[in-house]
N, C-alpha and C positions, 0 to 999 in steps of 0.2 A: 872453210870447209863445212857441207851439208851434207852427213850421212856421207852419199860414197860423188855427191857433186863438188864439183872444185870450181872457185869463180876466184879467179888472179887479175886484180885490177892493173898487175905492174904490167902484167904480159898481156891485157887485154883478149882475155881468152877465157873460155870455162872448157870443163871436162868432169866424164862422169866418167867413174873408173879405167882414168887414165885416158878414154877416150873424149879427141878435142873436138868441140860439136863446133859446127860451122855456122858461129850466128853472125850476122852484120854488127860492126861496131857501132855504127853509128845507131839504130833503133834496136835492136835483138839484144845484144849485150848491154848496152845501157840500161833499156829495159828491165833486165834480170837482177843486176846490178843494183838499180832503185827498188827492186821489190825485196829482194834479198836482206837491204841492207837494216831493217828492221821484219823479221821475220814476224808471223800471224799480225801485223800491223794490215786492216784495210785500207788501200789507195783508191780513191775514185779517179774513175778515166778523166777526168777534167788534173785531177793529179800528175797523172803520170803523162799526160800529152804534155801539158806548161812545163817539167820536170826535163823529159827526153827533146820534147820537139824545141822547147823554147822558144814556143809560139802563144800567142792568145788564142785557145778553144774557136777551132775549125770543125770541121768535121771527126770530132774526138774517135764517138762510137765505135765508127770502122777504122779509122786508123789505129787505134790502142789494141781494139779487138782482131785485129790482121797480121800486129807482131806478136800479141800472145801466142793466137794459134801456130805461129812458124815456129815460136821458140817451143810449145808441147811437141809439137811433130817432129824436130829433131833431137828433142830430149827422147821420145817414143821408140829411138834406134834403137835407143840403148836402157830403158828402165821401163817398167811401168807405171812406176811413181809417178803422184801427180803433185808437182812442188808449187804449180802455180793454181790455183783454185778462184773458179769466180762466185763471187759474191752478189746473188741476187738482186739485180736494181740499185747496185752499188757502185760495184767494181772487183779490182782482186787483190790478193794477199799469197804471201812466198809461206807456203807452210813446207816445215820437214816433219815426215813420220815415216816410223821403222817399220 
C-alpha cells in the first residue's frame, strides 16, 4: 500500500481508493509493479524494458515511455498525484507524497 494506491501482486491488480484501474498485466501492471517495488529508487528505460519486456533494448524510448503515460492517465481518473516521476535524461522512479 501507497498512501491511498493498492498494488496486489496475488490478485494482479492495483486500485486507488478502492477503485481498480484498468492497467494491462502484461506491460502496465508489471511496469508499476517494478517501479513500485523500491520506491524513489531511479530505473533507466533500458531497465525497466529488459525487466518487463525481457528483451534485449529495442526501441526502449517509446516503448517504456508509452506505458508510463497509459499508467498516469488512468491513475489521473482518480488522483492527481503523480506517483511515477520522470527523471531528466534518465528515466523514472515510484515516488509517494502526501
Amino acid at each position: 500500500h501507497f498512501s491511498d494506491l493498492c498494488i496486489d501482486t496475488g490478485q494482479y491488480q492495483a486500485s486507488y481508493q478502492g477503485n481498480v484501474l484498468p492497467l494491462t498485466e502484461t506491460y502496465e501492471f508489471q511496469t508499476l509493479v517494478y517501479l513500485a517495488s523500491q520506491p524513489g529508487r531511479v530505473f533507466t528505460r533500458e531497465q525497466i524494458y529488459q525487466a518487463i519486456w525481457k528483451a534485449e533494448p529495442g526501441n526502449v524510448k517509446n516503448a517504456v515511455a508509452c506505458v508510463i503515460a497509459n499508467i498516469r492517465q488512468k491513475l489521473r481518473k482518480y488522483t492527481t498525484k503523480e506517483y511515477i516521476q520522470t527523471v531528466r535524461g534518465i528515466g523514472y522512479k515510484f515516488e509517494v507524497r502526501d
